[in-house]
C-alpha positions in Angstrom: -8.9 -21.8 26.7 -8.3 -20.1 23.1 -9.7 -21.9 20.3 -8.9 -21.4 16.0 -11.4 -21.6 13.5 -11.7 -21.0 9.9 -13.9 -18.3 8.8 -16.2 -19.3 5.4 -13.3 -22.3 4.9 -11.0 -19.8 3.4 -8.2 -20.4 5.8 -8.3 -17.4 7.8 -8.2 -18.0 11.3 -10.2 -16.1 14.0 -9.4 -15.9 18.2 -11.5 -17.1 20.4 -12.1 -17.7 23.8 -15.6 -19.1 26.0 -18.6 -18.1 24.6 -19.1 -17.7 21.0 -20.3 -14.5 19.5 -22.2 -14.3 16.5 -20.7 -13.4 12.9 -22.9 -10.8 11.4 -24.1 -10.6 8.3 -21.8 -9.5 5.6 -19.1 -11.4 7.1 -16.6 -12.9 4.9 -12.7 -14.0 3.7 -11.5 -10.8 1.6 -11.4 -13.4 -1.2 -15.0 -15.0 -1.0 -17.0 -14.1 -3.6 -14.6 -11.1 -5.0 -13.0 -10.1 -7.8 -9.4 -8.7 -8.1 -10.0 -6.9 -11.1 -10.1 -8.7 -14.2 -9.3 -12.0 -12.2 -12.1 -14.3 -9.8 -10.5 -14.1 -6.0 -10.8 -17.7 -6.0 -7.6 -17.9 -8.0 -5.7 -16.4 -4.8 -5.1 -17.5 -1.3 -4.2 -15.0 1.8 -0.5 -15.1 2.6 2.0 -12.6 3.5 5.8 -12.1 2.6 6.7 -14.3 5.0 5.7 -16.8 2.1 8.4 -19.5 2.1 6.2 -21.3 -1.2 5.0 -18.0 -3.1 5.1 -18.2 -6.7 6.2 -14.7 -7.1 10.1 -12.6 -7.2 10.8 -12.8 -3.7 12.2 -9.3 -3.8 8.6 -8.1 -4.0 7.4 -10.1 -1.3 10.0 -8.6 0.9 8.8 -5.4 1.0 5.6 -6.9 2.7 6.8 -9.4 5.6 3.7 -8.3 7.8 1.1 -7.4 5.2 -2.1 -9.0 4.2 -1.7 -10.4 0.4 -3.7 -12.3 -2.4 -1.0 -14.4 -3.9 -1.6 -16.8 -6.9 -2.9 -20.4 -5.9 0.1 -22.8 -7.1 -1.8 -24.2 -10.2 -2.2 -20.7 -11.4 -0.1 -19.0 -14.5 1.5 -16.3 -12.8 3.1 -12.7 -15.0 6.9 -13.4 -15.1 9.3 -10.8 -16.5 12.4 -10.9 -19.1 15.6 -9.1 -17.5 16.2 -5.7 -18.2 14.1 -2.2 -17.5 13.1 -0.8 -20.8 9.5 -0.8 -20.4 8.4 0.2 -23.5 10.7 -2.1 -25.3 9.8 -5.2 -22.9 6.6 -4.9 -23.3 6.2 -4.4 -26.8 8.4 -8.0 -27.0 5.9 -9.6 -24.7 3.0 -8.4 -26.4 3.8 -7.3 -30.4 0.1 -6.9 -31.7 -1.2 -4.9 -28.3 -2.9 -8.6 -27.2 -2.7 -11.2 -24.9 -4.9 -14.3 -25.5 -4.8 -15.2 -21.2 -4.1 -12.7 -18.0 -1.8 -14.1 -16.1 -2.1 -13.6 -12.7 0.1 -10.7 -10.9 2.3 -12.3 -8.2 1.3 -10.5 -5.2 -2.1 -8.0 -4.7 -1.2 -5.9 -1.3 -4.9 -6.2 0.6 -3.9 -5.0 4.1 -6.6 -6.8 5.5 -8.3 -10.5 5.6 -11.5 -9.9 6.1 -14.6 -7.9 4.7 -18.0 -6.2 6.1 -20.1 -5.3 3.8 -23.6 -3.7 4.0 -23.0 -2.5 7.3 -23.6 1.0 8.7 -20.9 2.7 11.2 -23.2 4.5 13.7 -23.6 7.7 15.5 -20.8 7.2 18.3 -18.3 6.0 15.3 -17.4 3.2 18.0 -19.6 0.7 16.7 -21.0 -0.7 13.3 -24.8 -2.2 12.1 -24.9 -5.0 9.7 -27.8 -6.0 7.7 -29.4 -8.4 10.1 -29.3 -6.0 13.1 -26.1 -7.0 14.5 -24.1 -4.7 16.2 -20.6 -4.9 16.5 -17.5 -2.9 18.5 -16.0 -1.1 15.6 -12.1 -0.1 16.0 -9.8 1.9 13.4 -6.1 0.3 12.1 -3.6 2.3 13.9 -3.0 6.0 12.8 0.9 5.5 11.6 3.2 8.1 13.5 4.4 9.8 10.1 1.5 10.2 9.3 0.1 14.1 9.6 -3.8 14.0 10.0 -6.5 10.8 10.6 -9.8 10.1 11.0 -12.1 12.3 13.2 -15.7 13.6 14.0 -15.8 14.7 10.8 -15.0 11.4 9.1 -17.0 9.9 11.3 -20.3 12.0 10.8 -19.3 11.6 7.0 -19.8 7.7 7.1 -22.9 7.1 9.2 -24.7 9.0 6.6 -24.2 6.3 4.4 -23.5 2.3 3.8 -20.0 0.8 3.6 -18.0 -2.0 3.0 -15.3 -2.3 5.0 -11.9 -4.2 4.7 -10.6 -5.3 8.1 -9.9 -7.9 10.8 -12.7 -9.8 12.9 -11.8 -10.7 15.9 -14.1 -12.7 18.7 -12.9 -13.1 22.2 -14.9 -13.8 25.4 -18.3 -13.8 23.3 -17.8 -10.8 22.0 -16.8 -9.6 18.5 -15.2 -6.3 17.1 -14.6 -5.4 13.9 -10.9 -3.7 13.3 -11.7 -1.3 10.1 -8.3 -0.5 7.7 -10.1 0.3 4.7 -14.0 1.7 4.8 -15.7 2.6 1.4 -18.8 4.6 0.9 -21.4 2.6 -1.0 -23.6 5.3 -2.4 -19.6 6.0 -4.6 -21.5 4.1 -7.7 -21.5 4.6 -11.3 -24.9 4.0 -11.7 -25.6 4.3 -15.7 -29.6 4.4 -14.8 -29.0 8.1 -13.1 -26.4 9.3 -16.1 -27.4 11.4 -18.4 -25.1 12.6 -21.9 -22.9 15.4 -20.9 -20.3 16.2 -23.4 -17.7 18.6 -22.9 -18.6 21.7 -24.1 -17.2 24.4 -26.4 -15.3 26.1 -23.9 -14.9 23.0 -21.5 -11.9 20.9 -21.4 -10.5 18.3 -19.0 -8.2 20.6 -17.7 -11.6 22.9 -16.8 -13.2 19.6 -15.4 -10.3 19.5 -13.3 -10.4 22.7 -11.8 -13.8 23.1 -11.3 -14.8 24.2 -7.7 -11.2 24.5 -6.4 -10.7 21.1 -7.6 -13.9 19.4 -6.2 -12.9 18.4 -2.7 -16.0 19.7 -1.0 -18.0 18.6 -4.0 -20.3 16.2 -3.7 -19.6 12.4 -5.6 -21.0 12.9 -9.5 -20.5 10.7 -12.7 -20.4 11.5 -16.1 -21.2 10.4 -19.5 -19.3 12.0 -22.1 -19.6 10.2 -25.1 -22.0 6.1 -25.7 -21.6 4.6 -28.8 -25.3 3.4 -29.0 -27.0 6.5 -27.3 -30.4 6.5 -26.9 -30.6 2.7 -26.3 -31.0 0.5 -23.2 -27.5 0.8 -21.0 -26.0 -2.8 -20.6 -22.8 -2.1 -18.7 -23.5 -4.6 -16.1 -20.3 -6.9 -15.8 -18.4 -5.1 -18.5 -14.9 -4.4 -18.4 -13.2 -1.5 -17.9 -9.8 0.5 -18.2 -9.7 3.9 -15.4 -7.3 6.6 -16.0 -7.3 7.9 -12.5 -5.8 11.3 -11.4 -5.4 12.5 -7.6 -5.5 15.9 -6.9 -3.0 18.5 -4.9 -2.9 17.9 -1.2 -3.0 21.1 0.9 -0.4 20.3 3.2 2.8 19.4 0.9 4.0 22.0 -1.1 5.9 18.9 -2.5 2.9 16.7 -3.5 1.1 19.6 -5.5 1.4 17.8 -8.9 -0.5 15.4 -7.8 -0.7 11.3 -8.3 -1.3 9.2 -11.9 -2.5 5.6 -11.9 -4.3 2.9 -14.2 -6.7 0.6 -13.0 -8.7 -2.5 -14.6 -11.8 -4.3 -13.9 -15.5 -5.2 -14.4 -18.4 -3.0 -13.7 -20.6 -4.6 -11.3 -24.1 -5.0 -11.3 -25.1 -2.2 -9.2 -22.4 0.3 -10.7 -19.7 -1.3 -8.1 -16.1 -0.4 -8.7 -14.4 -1.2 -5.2 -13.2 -4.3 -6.5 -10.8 -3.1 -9.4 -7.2 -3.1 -9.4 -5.4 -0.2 -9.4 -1.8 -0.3 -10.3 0.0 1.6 -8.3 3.9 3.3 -8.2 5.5 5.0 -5.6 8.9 5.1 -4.6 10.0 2.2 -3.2 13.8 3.3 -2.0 12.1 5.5 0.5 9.0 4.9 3.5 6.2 6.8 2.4 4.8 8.4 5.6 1.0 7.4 4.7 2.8 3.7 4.8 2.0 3.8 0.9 3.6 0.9 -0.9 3.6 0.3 -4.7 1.6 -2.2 -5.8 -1.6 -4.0 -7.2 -3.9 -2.8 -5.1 -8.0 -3.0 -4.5 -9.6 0.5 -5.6 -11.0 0.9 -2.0 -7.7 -0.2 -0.6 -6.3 2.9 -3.2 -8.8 5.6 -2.2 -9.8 4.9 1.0 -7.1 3.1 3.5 -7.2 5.0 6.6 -3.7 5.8 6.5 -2.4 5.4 2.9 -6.4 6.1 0.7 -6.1 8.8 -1.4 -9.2 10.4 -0.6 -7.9 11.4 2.9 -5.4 14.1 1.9 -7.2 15.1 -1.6 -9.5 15.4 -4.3 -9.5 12.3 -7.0 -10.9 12.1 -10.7 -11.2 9.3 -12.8 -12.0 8.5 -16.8 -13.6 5.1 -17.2 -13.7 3.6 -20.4 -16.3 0.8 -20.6 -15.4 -1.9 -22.7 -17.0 -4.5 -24.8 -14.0 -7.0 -24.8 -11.6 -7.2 -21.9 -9.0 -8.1 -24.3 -8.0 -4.2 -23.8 -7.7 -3.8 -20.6 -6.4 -7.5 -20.2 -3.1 -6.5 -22.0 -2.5 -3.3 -19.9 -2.9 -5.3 -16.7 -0.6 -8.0 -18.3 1.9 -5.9 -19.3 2.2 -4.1 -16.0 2.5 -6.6 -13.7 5.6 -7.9 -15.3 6.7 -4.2 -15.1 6.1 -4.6 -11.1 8.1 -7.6 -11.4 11.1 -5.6 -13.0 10.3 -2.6 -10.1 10.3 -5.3 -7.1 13.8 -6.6 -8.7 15.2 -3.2 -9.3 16.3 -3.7 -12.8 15.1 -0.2 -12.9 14.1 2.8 -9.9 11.7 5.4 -9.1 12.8 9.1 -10.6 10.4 12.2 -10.3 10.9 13.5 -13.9 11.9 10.5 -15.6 10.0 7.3 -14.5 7.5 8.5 -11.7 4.1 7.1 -11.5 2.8 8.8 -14.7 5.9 7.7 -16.9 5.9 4.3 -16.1 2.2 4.0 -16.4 2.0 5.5 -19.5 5.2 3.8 -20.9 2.9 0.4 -20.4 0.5 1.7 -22.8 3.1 2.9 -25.3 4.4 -0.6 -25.2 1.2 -2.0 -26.4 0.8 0.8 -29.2 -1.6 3.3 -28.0 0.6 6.4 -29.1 -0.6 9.4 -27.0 0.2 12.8 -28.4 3.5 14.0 -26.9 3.6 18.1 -25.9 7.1 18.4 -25.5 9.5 19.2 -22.7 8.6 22.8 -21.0 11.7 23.9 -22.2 15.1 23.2 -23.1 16.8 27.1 -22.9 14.8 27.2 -19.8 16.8 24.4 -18.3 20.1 25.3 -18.9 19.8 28.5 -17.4 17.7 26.5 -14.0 20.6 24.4 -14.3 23.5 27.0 -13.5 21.4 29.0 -11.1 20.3 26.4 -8.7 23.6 24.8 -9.1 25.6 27.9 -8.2 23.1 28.9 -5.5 22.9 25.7 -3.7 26.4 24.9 -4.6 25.3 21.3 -5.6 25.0 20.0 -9.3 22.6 17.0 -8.2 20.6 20.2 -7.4 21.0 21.4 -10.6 20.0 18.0 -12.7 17.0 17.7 -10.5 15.6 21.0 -12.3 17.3 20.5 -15.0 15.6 17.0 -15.9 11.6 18.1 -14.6 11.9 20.8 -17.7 13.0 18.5 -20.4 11.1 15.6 -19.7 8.1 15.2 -21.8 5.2 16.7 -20.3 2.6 14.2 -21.0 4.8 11.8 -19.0 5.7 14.3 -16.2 2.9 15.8 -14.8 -0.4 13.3 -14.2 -3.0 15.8 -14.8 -1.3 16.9 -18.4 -1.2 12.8 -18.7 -4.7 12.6 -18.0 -6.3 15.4 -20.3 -4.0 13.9 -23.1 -5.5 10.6 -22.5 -9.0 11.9 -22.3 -8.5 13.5 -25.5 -6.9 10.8 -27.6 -9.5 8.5 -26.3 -11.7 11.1 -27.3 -10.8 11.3 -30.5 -10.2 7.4 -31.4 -13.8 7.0 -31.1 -15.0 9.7 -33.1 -16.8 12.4 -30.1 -13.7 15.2 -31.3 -11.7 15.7 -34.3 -7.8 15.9 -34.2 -5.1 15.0 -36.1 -5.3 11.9 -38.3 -2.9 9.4 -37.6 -2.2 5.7 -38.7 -3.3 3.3 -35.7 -1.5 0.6 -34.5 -3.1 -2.7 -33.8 -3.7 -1.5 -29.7 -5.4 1.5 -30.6 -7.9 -0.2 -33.2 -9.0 -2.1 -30.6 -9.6 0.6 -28.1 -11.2 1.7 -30.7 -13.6 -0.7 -31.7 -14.3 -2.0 -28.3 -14.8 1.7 -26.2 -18.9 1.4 -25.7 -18.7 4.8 -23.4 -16.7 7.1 -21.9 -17.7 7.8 -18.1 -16.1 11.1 -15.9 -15.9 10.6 -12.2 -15.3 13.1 -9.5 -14.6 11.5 -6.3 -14.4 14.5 -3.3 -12.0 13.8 -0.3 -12.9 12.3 2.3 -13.3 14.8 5.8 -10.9 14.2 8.6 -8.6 16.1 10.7 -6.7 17.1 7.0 -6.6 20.2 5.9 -8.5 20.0 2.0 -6.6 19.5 -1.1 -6.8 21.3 -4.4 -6.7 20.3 -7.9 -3.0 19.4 -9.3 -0.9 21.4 -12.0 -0.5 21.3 -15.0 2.8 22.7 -16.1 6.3 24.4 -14.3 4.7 27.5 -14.2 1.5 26.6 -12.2 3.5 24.7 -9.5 6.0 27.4 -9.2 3.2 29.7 -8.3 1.9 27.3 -5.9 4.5 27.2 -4.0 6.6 29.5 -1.5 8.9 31.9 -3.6 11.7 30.7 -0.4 12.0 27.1 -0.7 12.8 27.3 3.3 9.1 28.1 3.8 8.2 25.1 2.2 5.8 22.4 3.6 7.7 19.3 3.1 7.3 16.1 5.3 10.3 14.0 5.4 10.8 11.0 4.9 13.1 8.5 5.6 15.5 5.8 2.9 14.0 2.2 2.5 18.1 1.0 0.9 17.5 -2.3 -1.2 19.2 -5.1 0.1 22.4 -5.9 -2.0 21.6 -9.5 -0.8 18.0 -10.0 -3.3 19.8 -8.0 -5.8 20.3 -10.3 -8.8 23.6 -10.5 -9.7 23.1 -11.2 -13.4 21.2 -7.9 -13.8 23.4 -4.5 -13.5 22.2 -1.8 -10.6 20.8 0.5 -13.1 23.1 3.4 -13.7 23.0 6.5 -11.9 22.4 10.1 -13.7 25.3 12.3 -14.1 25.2 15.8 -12.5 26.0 17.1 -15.5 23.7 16.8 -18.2 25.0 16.0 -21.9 24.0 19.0 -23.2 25.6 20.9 -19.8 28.9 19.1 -21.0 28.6 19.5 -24.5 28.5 23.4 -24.1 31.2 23.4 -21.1 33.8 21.6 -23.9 32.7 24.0 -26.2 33.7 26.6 -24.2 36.5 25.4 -23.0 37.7 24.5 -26.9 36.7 28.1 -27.7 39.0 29.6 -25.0 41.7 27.3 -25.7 41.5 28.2 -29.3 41.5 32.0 -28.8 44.5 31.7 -26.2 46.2 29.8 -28.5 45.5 32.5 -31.7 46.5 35.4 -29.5 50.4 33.6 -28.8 50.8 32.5 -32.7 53.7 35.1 -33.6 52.9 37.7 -36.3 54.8 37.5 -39.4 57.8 40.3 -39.8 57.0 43.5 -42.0 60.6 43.6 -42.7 
């Protein structure tokens, strides 16, 4: 006879059956004892989107009927959102001065998983996993998703049993035995330890664009941290339980000739005791009006969950880097996290999409920060002449004008917002700057960027290698038009492009109130402008050659 229980009272229920077997140690509900970020765990319960009483927009929760989620306990203050999809302007209404006095709580975090193993080591045969107190337990791996083009091997598995983890999974016991089912597994040696860091600056000739591409973009090298600028150096290092604000950037993949610009995202946190970083939340934009073939789904998610899902973790298709900004005050990083969850809100309702040039997962991260006031230096589109001319060639040659937008709109768009490694170096510079380590242009701060200011006690590089598996390496990403271009087949029919398939928004959760947002025109303003001009030009000329002449006579 099957029997239910409750593992650690957090409402999770186990199977099973006879005999029991014994939990080993490290056992626990993915929210005992954690952090989600900036927020105690305690402050969530496990649900799923089948959550008939979830105080969240229930268009988010749809896109996760039957996945594992920390939603906000009912007596919590969760982020709501004010209609409409300006980012920048919403959030610089929610939030005038750059500050929030209380973080609200976000109204869904996408775990995957109920349970977690920590301490434990995955042996030799990769079929079975030690935990502290000598327990051994069957070890199996979350389904390798169809779509999906590579997954864990040998390799992966001779990577791991060098090495602790903590894993993020599902315990299951039955017939006195136990197994642990592993989604997520994170490498615990993967620590910022400030003890072992020693100043590095960059140097005269270095730049985080050289950073970058060091080594083919690092994804044979092994893990390595940092320290490029302390405010205090020289004195004891008391990071401990400090918060923090990560720019991350993920690298090229070597099988996409589509994904070689790589992936931009913002995460928040505290610093644990032993240089632990797992437990932040990384805030996370994909395209939701399409199925990701690595299952990936935007939202709050844990920083193992980000890099290192079996399926969906970063780490298994490229190379990752990542500048941390340890913080006295979490007031900082507090009104980022703030400010985009609301924005997720907005995204889950669709008051505004996903575009590639326009509002991909640099641009909308970034436009969160502009809300607040930190005011990056802008580059400029790639070019404007440039565009026009893409615009009638690719339009003429693959007899579509969508065609022609799509290129057209990648080379005006601001590149700081566009590409996520020319978002990253920017950042890394202005942050750079604010606190002193470089000189640059002087500027009036706002209110945000005084307080990054003030309350940036270091600045920590981190160059997290891809994990092995049956993946072919990845690269580091590009940094302008130019760069990609080369990259990338000079046939676009050669290209290595996996498809993927449309995820249509139900009309049904769309909220009436709130207009679809409006779709781009084929024709660019500027395309137009100069198409009336020449029309009014021609029509003027024909019009000057039939005026009669007056008589000599």
């Amino acid at each position: 006879m099957l029997k239910t229980r409750s593992l650690l009272g957090a409402g999770v229920l186990l199977m099973s059956a006879g005999a029991q077997a014994t939990e080993p140690a490290g056992l626990k509900s993915a929210l005992a004892g954690e952090r989600l970020g900036l927020l105690p765990a305690m402050q969530f319960r496990l649900s799923n989107g089948n959550c008939p009483d979830c105080v969240t927009v229930k268009q988010g929760l749809w896109y996760f009927q039957n996945e594992v989620l920390a939603v906000p306990l009912p007596s919590q203050p969760v982020s709501s959102f004010k209609r409409g999809g300006d980012i920048v302007r919403g959030t610089r209404e929610w939030a005038p001065d750059g500050a929030k006095d209380q973080l609200a709580l976000p109204g869904l975090v996408w775990l995957g998983a109920p349970h977690i193993l920590d301490d434990a080591r995955i042996l030799a045969d990769g079929a079975h996993v030690r935990s502290t107190d000598d327990a051994v337990t069957s070890l199996a791996l979350a389904p390798k998703l169809a779509s999906n083009l590579s997954y864990w091997d040998p390799k992966t598995t001779a990577f791991f049993a060098q090495r602790e983890v903590r894993m993020r999974g599902t315990y299951i016991e039955a017939d006195g035995k136990s197994s642990f089912v592993a989604r997520t597994v994170w490498p615990k040696d993967f620590a910022i330890d400030q003890s072992k860091m020693r100043a590095q600056p960059l140097g005269k000739d270095e730049s985080f664009a050289s950073y970058v591409r060091a080594e083919g973009g690092g994804a044979s090298s092994p893990f390595s941290t940092r320290l490029l600028w302390e405010r205090k150096p020289g004195q004891a290092r008391q990071w401990q339980e400090k918060p923090v604000i990560g720019v991350v950037l993920n690298g090229a993949q070597g099988d996409d000739d589509e994904a070689y610009g790589g992936h931009f995202a913002v995460a928040t946190g505290y610093l644990g005791r032993q240089g632990e970083w797992s437990d932040w939340i990384v805030n996370n934009f994909y395209n939701l009006d399409s199925v990701s073939e690595k299952g990936i789904i935007a939202a709050p998610v844990p920083m193992d969950n980000y890099l290192m899902d079996l399926n969906s973790g970063q780490q298994y298709y490229r190379p990752s880097y990542m500048l941390v900004a340890v913080l006295s005050n979490a007031r900082t990083a507090a009104a980022y996290q703030g400010g985009v969850q609301r924005v997720f809100n907005h995204f889950y309702r669709h008051d505004f999409t996903y575009q590639h040039a326009k509002a991909n997962c640099t641009g909308i991260s970034l436009d969160v920060f502009k809300g607040l006031g930190w005011n990056i230096p802008q580059r400029g589109p790639t070019s404007n002449l440039k565009a026009l001319g893409a615009y009638a060639y690719l339009s003429a040659k693959d007899m579509s004008l969508a065609s022609g937008r799509k290129i057209y709109d990648y080379l005006t768009e601001e590149q700081v917002r566009l590409y996520p490694a020319v978002a990253f170096e920017a950042a890394g510079n202005d942050l750079l700057q604010l606190v002193g380590a470089t000189k640059g242009k002087a500027r009036k701060l706002t209110a945000y960027e005084k307080q990054l200011q003030g309350d940036i006690e270091a600045l920590v590089l981190v160059r997290i290698p891809q994990i092995p598996s049956s993946r072919v390496m990845g690269s580091n990403p590009v940094f302008s038009f130019s760069e990609y271009m080369k990259r990338t087949p000079p046939n676009q029919a050669d290209w290595k492009i996996v498809p993927v398939g449309a995820r249509p928004f139900p009309e049904a959760l769309r909220d009436t109130s709130t207009p679809p947002p409006k779709a781009s025109s084929p024709v660019p303003l500027p395309v137009a402008g100069i198409a009336l001009g020449g029309v009014i030009g021609i029509g003027a000329l024909i019009r000057r050659r039939r005026k009669p002449r007056p008589s000599a006579g």
